[in-house]
Each structure stands twice: as structure tokens, then as C-alpha cells.
GUTORLO-962021 format. One line per field, with one value per residue (C-alpha): y, z, x. Coordinates in steps of 0.1 Angstrom, whole numbers, plus 2048, in hexadecimal, padded with zeros to 3 digits. Layout:
BEGIN
v	(Y_...);
w	(Z_...);
u	(X_...);
end
This chain:
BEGIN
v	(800_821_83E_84D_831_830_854_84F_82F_843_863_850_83B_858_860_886_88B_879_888_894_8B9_8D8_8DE_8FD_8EE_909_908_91B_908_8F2_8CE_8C6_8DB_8D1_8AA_8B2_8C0_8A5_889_899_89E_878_874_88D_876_857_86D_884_8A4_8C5_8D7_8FB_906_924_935_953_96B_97E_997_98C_978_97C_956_95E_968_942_931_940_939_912_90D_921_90B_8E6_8EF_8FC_8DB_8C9_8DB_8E4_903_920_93D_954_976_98F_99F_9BB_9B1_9C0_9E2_9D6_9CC_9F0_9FE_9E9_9DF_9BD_99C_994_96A_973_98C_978_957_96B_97B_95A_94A_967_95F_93D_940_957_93D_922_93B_93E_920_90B_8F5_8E4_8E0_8F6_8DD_8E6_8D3_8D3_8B1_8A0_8B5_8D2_8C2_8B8_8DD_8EE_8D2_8D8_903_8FB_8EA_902_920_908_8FF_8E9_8CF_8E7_8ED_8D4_8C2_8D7_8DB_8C4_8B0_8C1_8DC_8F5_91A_932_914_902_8E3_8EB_8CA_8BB_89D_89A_89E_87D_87B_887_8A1_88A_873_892_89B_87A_87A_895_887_867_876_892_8B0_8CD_8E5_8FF_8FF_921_92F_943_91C_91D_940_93C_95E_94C_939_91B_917_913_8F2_8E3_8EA_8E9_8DD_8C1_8B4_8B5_8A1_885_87A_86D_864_85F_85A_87D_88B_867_86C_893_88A_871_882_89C_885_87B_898_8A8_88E_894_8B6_8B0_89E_8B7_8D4_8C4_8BC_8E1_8ED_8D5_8E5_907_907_8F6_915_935_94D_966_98A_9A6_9A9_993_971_966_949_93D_93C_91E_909_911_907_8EA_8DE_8CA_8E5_8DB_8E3_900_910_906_913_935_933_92E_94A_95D_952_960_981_986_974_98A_979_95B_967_972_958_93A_951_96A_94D_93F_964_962_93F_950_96C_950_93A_951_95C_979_989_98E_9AC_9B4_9BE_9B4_9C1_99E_9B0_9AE_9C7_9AE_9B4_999_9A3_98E_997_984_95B_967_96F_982_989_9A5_9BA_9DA_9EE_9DE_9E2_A06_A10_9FC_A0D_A30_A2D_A42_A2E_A4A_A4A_A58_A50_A6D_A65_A71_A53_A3C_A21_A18_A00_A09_9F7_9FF_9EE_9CE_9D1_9D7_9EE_9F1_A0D_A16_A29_A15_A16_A0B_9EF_9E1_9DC_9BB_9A7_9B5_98E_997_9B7_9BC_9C9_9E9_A03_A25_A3F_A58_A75_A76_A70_A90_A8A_A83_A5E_A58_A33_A3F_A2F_A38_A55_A5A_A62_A52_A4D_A3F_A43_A1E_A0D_A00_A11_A2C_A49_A44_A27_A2A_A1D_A11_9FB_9E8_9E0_9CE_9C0_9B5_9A2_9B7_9B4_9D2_9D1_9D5_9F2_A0E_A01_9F5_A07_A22_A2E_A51_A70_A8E_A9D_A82_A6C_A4D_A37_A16_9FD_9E1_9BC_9D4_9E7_A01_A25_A2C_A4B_A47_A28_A1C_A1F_A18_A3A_A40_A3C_A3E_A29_A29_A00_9F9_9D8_9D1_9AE_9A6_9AB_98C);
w	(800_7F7_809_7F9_800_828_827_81A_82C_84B_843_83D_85C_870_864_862_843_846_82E_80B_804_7FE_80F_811_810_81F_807_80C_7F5_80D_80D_829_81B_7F7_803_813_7F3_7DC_7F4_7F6_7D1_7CD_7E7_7DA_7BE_7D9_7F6_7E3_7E8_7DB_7E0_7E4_7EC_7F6_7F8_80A_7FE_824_80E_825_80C_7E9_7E8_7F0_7C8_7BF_7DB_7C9_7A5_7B5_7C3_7A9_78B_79C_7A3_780_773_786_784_7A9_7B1_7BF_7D9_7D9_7ED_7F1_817_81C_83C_843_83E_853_86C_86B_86F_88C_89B_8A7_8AA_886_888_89B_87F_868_875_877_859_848_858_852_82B_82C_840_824_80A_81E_81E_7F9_7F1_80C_818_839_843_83E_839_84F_848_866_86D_888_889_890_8B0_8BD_8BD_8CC_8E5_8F2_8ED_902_91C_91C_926_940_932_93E_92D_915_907_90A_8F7_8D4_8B5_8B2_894_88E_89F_894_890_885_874_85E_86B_872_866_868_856_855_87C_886_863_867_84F_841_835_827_813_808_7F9_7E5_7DB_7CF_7C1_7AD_7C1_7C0_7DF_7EE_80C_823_82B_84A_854_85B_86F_893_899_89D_8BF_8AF_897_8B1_8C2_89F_897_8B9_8D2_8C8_8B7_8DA_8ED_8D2_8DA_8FD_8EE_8C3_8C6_8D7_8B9_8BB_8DF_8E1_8CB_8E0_8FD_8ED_8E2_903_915_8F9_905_926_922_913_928_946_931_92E_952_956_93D_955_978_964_95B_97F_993_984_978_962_970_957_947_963_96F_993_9A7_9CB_9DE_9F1_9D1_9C1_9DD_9DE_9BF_9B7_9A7_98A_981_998_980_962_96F_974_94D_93D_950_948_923_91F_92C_918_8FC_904_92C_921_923_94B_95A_971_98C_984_984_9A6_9B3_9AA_9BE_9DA_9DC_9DD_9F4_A0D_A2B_A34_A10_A1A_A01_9EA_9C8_9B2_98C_982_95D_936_945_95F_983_99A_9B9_9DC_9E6_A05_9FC_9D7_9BF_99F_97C_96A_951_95F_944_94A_971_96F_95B_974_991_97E_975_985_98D_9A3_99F_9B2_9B9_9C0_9D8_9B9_9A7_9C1_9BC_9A4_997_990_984_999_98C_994_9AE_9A4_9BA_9C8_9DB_9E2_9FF_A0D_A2D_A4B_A50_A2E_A38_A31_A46_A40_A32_A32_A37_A11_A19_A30_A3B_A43_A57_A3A_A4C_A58_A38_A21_9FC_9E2_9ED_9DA_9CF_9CA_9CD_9E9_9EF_A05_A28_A28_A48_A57_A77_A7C_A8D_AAE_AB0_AC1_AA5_A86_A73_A51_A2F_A29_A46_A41_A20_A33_A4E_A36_A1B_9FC_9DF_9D7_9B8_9C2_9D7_9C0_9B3_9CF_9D7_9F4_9FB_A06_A0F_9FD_A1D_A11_A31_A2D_A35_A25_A17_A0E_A1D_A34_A4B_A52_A62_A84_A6D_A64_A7A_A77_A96_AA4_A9A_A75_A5A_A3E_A33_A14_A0D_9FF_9F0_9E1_9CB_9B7_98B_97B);
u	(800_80D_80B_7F4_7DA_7E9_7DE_7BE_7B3_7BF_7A9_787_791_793_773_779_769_744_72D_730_723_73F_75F_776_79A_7B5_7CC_7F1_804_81A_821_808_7E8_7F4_7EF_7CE_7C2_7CD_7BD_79D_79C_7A2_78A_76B_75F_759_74E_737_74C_752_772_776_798_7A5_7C3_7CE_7EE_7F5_811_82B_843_84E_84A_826_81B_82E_81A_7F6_802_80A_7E4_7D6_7E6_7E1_7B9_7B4_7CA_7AD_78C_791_77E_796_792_7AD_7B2_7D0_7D4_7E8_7F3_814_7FE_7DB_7F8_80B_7E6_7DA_7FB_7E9_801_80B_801_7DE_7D6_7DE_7CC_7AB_7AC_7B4_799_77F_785_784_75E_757_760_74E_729_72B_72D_71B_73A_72A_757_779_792_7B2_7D6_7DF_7F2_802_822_80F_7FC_81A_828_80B_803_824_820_804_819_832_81A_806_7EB_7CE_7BF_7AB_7D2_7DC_7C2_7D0_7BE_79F_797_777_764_746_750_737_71E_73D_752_774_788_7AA_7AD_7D1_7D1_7E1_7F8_81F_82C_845_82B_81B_839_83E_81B_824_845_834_811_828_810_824_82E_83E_855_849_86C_85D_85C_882_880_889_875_857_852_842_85F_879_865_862_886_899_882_870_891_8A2_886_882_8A9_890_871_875_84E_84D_830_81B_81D_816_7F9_7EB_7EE_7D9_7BD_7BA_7BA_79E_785_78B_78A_766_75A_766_753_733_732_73B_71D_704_710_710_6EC_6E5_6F5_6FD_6E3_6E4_6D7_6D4_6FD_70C_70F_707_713_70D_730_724_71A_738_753_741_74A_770_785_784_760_763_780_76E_74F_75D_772_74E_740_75D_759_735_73A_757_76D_78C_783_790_7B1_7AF_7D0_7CE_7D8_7B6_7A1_7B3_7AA_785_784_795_77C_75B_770_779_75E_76E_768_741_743_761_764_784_78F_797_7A5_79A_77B_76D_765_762_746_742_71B_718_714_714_72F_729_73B_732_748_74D_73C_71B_722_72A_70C_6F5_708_704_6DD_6C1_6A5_692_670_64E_62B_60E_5F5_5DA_5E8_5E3_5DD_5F7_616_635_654_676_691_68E_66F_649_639_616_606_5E2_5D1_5B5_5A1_5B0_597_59E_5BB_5CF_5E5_608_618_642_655_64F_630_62B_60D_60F_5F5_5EB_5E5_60A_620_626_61B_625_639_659_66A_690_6B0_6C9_6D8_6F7_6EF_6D1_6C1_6A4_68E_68F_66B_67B_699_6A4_6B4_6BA_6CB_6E0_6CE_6F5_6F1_6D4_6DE_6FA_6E8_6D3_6EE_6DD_6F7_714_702_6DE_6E1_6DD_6BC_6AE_68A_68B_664_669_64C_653_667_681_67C_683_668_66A_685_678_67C_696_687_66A_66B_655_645_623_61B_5F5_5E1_5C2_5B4_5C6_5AB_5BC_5DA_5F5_5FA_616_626_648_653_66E_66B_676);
end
């Protein structure tokens, strides 16, 4: 058997490509994407395919205009439809001043989607092969990675509705070249492949060289370990994606966790946990460290943190309310920390409902023998004839004070919001039922002021009842 049928017989082993329909190959005219076109086009008429490839000129080499001309040549020899583009990229680079290889990579990538909408293609066919897993598995290493790293580039995954494939994921790039060799397909050698500037060169050239004098099967093994670690890792996220939806909610632009629920998971799932929070209030969030994640933990762990707030960086801030610890990114938490939510009630509108925030309020005047039994301290009743009118809901001010019922003096708004564990992040909107003096007379589910308490002779009575919006 030849290589060319190994290859083959390997690739519809592997199973990567399983149905027929369209497929963008990424073509750039080396000896591994060069071998992954000329397979699948041996492949398309017995797997019902279609091939698209598609070829991108960055601008960076001279050799760039011979790589085009080579792709561009061996599709139209073959009837293979061709994409081409030309990127500027040393000048979008100049511009921008964004990391040279991530530019590039997303730009690339952003053409070859485009390809793959035009023409339907359900998959983007990527060359990576087995070389290339080898060398980021061990990038990943390098940089401490956990298993998501570790677990390297995936044989398939979905990105914006197309299959991402690799089906030359477990082949080695001499047996890639020697396809060629044998099968005549022509290529050319990148000579930015040789450059020691580039981080990933020096493992393929130095590195990995040095470590195969201890283990020659260093890329088999590299490999494996990454297959290993990419079904654990799955596993490990689904379980995360089940406790996610069993304990975190989601209020307004933030996520909200019990501190309790969370230290009582293993570690594992609690640092996960916090990465996928993390990863749907922000994409850049992914990139906060070990050690910000290790902080966060810290903060829902620890007791003594019954309120604390924490810049955790990439625009999140991490809040300890109590038992409950809250992500938000910071623009959504200053513009809830900066909205007015005052708002009033006449007594000629009585009676009436009015949204607060998050609260639904009720007021009426009624006679004091229809009168209900007040049922929780989110309900309260108030003499008529003493209050001055017009009532106002507001938020808090600073230096609020009230004349609390059973107390001697008065006690701070500030301090029953403690006393009473109501979230950092609540305060500001929380309801305050004031008379048009400004005394406070009311917080809700808190506590009540001795002003305007019903007696046997009042007659007339403001009724008042507060519940949470949903």
C-alpha cells in the first residue's frame, strides 16, 4: 500500500469527513495543505463532495505572488474551484498595530467564512497535521495551561454555523511530503518556516528535536496525550454547563452565584464555573490568569469578605454581597450604580401602581376598618392625617436617616441596608417611601418609622405594599 492509500484509508477511518455537500479547503500552497487538497479531490467523486479552495496572499513575502500562481494553476489543471484574496497586512498591521500572527489568523479565517457563506460549504477544511499538535500541545505546556490547552486543536468544531475540520490531524508532515513526492503535487516551502523570530519555530526546530533524543515517539505521544485530555476536558465542561444552569443566575448584565454552593463544589468545577461566567460577560475575560480566577475563589471562600468589591481586569469587577458573589463588567455596573430611579406618588392619584426598579408598588388610602392584616414587613400603614403630601418612592440619599419604630433617635438608611445583607449592588435602587418633608418613613422588608402610626382613633390610612418585579 502506498502512501497515498495509508493516507486515505486513515482519513475515512478517522471519520473526519462524514457527509458529502461543499467544503472550503485553506489552501496556502505548502506541502501539508497541498496534500489535503489532492486527497480530498481523489476523495470528492466517492464521497459526494465539492471543493472550494481558497487561498490567502497576507503581502508579507515576495514568495507570496509564486505560492498563488501554484494553487491557482493546480485547481484550474483540475476543475477545482478557486478563492483568492490579496491583504495588505504589513499596512492594516502599521494602522492597528495588533500582534502580526493574530491579525493575520482572523483575517484569514474571516475570508475563508466568507467563502464558506457563498457557496454553502457545511466544513472549512484545515491542514493542520500531527506536527502542528505536537508544537502547540507543548506551547500550551510551556505557558501552563489546563487541560482546555492542553487538549490543542480539535479535529472538528462548529464556528459561526461551518465545521472546522482537520483531517490530517493524526498524519506527520513527512508522510505529507512524501505524498507529494510520490503523487508529483507541487509545493512550496514557507521560508518564514525556518525564522527563529517566531516562538513556534524555535520548538519545531530546537526544542522538540532536543526532547525526541528521550522519547523519539515525543509527537505520537504529545498527540495522544492531547486526545485524551480533549475528552476529558469535554466531559469536565458539560458537567460544568449542568451545575451552571443549576446555580448561577443571570440578573439584568451580571451573573450571580451563591458563595456557599459554589465552595461546595471540587475545584475543578468551581474554576470552570467561574471561566464560563467569565466567558459570557466578556470574550476578552477569557484571558483573566490562573492567579485572577484563584482571586475570585478567594473572595467567595473567604467569611470575612461579607462585602468587598475587586477589579479582577479585561473591564470585570468581581462583588461579595453577603452569601452571594456577582460578576458584572464594570460598564454595566457603573451605569446601574449612576441611574436615577426617583419617582413619586400624589395622594389625588391614589390609588395607583408604579414600577421602581425592580419593586412594583401599591398604595391606596382606604378606611381604617378596611383595613387588612399587615402579612410581612413588605407591607406597612400609615395614619393619614399625620404624613405631608404628596408621598415619594426615591432611592437613597446620603445621610439618610430615619425615626426608627422602637428605637430611641434615629438610625442610618446605610445601616440597615447592612443589617439587613441587601446587595452593594442593589442599594441605589432600592425603594425609600418618603412624605414630601423628605422624612423617611418606609424601607421596605427593612424597617418602618414611628411617624404616622395607626391608632385607635385615625380614620384614614395610606396602605402601602411592596414586591419584587421579575
Amino acid at each position: 500500500m502506498g502512501i497515498m492509500d495509508e493516507l486515505t484509508a486513515s482519513l475515512l477511518k478517522d471519520q473526519s469527513i462524514d457527509k458529502s455537500g461543499s467544503i472550503v479547503v485553506a489552501v496556502s500552497g505548502g506541502a501539508d495543505s497541498m496534500a489535503l487538497l489532492h486527497i480530498l479531490h481523489q476523495l470528492a467523486p466517492k464521497l459526494g463532495l465539492t471543493l472550494i479552495a481558497a487561498h490567502v496572499n497576507h503581502g508579507f513575502r515576495e514568495q507570496s505572488l509564486a505560492e498563488a500562481e501554484l494553487v491557482r494553476s493546480y485547481c484550474m489543471e483540475r476543475n477545482i474551484l478557486c478563492e483568492m484574496i490579496e491583504l495588505d497586512m504589513p499596512a492594516y498591521l502599521e494602522q492597528t498595530n495588533e500582534n502580526s500572527q493574530a491579525a493575520s489568523r482572523k483575517r484569514r479565517y474571516a475570508f475563508f467564512h466568507d467563502v464558506a457563506q457563498r457557496y454553502g460549504a457545511y466544513a472549512i477544511a484545515l491542514a493542520h497535521h500531527a506536527d502542528d499538535q505536537a508544537e502547540t500541545v507543548l506551547m500550551h505546556v510551556l505557558r501552563g495551561s489546563g487541560l482546555s490547552g492542553i487538549s490543542g486543536m480539535q479535529n472538528r468544531r462548529n464556528e459561526k454555523n461551518v465545521e472546522l475540520i482537520r483531517p490530517l490531524l493524526r498524519m506527520r508532515k513527512n508522510e505529507l511530503i512524501l505524498l507529494c513526492q510520490q503523487e508529483q503535487v507541487p509545493y512550496l516551502e514557507d521560508s518564514s518556516n525556518f525564522s527563529r523570530d517566531y516562538h513556534r519555530n524555535e520548538l519545531r526546530l530546537d526544542v522538540i528535536p532536543l526532547l525526541e533524543r528521550y522519547n523519539p515517539q515525543l509527537v505520537d505521544s504529545l498527540g495522544r496525550l492531547a486526545e485524551i485530555a480533549s475528552e476529558e476536558d469535554a466531559w469536565l465542561q458539560q458537567q460544568t454547563e449542568d451545575r451552571f444552569r443549576q446555580l448561577v443566575s443571570k440578573q439584568e448584565q451580571s451573573f450571580v452565584v451563591s458563595c456557599h454552593a459554589l465552595c461546595n463544589e471540587p475545584i475543578a468545577l468551581q474554576r470552570r464555573l467561574i471561566k464560563l461566567i467569565l466567558s459570557y460577560l466578556s470574550q476578552e475575560a477569557t484571558t483573566i490568569s490562573f492567579d485572577g480566577i484563584e482571586r475570585i475563589r478567594h473572595i467567595a471562600a473567604n467569611h470575612a469578605h461579607q462585602t468587598y468589591r475587586m477589579d479582577v481586569g479585561e473591564g470585570i469587577m468581581c462583588i461579595r454581597e453577603y452569601e452571594m458573589l456577582r460578576l458584572v463588567h464594570i460598564k454595566h455596573y457603573e451605569r446601574l450604580r449612576s441611574t436615577s430611579t426617583s419617582l413619586s406618588m400624589a395622594l389625588e392619584q391614589l390609588p395607583c401602581k408604579l414600577q421602581f426598579g425592580k419593586w412594583l408598588i401599591h398604595a391606596d388610602i382606604i378606611p381604617s376598618d378596611e383595613l387588612p392584616q399587615l402579612q410581612s414587613k413588605h407591607e406597612a400603614a400609615f395614619d393619614a392625617t399625620i404624613l405631608s403630601f404628596p408621598l415619594h418612592i426615591r432611592s437613597r440619599k446620603s445621610g439618610d436617616r430615619m425615626q426608627v419604630l422602637g428605637l430611641n433617635g434615629t438610625k442610618k438608611v446605610q445601616d440597615m441596608f447592612v443589617d439587613g445583607k441587601i446587595a452593594l449592588a442593589e442599594r441605589d435602587t432600592y425603594p425609600i417611601i418618603v412624605d414630601h418633608e423628605d422624612r423617611v418613613l418606609w424601607v421596605p422588608g427593612l424597617r418602618r418609622s414611628s411617624i404616622g402610626l395607626v391608632q385607635s382613633h385615625t380614620r384614614l390610612i395610606v396602605f402601602i405594599q411592596c414586591s419584587r418585579h421579575t
